[in-house]
C-alpha positions as CSV (number, residue, x, y, z in Angstrom):
1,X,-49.5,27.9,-88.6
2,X,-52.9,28.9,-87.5
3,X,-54.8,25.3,-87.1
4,X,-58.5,25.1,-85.9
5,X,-59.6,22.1,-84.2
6,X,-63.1,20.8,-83.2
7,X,-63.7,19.2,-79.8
8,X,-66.4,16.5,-79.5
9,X,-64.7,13.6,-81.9
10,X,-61.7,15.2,-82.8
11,X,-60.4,15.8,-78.8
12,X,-62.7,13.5,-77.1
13,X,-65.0,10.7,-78.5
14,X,-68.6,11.9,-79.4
15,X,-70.6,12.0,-76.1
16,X,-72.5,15.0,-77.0
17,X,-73.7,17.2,-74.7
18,X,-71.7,15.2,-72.2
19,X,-67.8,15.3,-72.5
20,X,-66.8,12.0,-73.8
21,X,-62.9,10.0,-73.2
22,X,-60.3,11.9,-74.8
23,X,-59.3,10.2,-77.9
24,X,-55.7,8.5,-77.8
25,X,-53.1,10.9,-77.6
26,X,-55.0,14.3,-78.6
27,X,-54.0,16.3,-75.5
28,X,-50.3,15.3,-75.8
29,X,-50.5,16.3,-79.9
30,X,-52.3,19.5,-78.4
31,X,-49.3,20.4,-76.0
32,X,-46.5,19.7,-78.9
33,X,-48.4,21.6,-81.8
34,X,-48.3,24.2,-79.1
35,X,-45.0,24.2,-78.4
36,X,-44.0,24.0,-81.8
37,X,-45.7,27.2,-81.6
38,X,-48.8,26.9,-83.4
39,X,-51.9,28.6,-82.8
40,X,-54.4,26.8,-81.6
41,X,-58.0,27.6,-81.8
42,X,-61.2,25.6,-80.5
43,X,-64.0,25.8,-83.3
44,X,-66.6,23.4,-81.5
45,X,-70.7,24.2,-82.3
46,X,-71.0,24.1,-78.2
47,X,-71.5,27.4,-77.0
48,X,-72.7,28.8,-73.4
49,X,-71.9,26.3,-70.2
50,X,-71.0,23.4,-72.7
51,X,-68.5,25.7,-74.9
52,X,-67.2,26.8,-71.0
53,X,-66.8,23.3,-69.6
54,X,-64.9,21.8,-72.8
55,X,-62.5,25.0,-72.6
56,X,-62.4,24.0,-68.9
57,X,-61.7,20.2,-69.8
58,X,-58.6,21.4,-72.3
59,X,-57.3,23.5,-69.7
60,X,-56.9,21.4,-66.8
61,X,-54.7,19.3,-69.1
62,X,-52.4,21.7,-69.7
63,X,-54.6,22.7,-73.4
64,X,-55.1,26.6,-73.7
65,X,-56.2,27.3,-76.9
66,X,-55.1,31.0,-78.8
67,X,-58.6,31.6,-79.4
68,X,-61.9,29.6,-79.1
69,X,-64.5,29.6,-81.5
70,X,-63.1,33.1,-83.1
71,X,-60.3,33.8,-85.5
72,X,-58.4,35.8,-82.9
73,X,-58.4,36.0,-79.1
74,X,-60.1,39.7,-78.8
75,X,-62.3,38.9,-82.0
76,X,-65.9,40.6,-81.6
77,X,-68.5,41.8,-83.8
78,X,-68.0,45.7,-82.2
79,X,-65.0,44.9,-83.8
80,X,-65.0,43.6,-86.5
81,X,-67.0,44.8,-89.2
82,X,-66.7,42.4,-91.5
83,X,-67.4,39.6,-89.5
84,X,-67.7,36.1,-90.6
85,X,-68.4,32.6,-89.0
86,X,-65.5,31.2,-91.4
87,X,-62.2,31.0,-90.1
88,X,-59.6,32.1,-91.6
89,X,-57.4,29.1,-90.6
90,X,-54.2,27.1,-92.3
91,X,-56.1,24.3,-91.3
92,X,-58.7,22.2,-89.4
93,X,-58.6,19.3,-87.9
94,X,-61.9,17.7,-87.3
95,X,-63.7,14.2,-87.5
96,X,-65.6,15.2,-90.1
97,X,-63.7,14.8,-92.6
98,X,-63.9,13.5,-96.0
99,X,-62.2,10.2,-95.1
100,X,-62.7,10.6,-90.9
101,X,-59.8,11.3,-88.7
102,X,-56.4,10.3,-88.9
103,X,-54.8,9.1,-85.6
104,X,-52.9,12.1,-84.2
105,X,-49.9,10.9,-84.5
106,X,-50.3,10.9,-88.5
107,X,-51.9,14.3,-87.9
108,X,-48.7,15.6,-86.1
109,X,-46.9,14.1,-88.8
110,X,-48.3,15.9,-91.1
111,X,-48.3,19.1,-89.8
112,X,-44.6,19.1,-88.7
113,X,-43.6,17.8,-92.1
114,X,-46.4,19.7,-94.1
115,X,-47.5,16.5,-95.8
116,X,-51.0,15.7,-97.2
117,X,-53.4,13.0,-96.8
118,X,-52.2,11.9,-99.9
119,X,-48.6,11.9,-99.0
120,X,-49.3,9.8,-96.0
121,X,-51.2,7.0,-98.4
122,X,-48.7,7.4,-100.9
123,X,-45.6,7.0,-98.2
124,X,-47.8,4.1,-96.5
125,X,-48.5,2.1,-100.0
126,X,-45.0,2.2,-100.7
127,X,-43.6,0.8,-97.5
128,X,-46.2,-2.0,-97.9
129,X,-45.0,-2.7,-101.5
130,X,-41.4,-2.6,-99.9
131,X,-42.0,-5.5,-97.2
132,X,-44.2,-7.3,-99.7
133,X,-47.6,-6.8,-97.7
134,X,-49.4,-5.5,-100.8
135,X,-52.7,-7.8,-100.9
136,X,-51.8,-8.8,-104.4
137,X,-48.8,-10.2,-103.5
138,X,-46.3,-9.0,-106.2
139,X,-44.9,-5.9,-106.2
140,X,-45.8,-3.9,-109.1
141,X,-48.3,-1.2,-108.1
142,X,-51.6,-1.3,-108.4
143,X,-54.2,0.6,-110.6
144,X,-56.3,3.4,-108.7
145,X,-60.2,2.8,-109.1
146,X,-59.7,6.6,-110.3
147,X,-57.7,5.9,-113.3
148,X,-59.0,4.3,-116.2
């Protein structure tokens, strides 16, 4: 799988332009999406010295990316004529998502197991409802503010 992930609040906490702590367990997620043998690519707005020193950052914890801000590693726009800022990705990871950002464990989880965001709610409401921690107290499920 072909996975883009951004940098600044995905990988480390927003510090922007400054490289802020890394966020709990990113880099270790990182290393076992890698060996899994994923490809990795950095899609971060930083470009230039920034761009350089968070590649740097990755890479002296054991983080090289496939490809960083690009689709594939010899990516240019001599060759490519067609060229596009949109990835062509299985999927990004990034804290801008609708929702925010799962903790990377769930986001390991849900790549090596190929389960959604729903999944992940839907496996979380029923273990809840299993150990009785639902906040209504019984255990018939509760109606979605979606469905009328």
């Amino acid at each position: 799988m072909t996975i883009a992930i951004d940098f600044d609040g995905t990988i480390v906490e927003h510090r922007y332009p400054e490289i802020g702590p890394e966020r709990p367990f990113a880099i270790d997620t990182l290393k076992m999406l890698i060996n899994d043998r994923h490809r990795l690519i950095l899609w971060s707005v930083r470009e230039g010295k920034l761009l350089d020193e968070a590649v740097e950052w990755c890479r002296e914890r054991g983080v090289e990316f496939w490809a960083v801000n690009r689709d594939y590693p010899e990516e240019t726009l001599q060759n490519n004529q067609h060229f596009s800022r949109k990835l062509k990705v299985d999927m990004f990871i990034d804290d801008r998502n609708i929702g925010g950002l799962p903790d990377w464990g769930t986001i390991y989880r849900m790549i090596t197991q190929r389960q959604s965001w729903e999944d992940v709610i839907s496996e979380a409401e029923a273990n809840a409802a299993g150990t009785g921690q639902n906040h209504g107290g019984s255990s018939q499920k509760k109606k979605k503010w979606w469905q009328f």
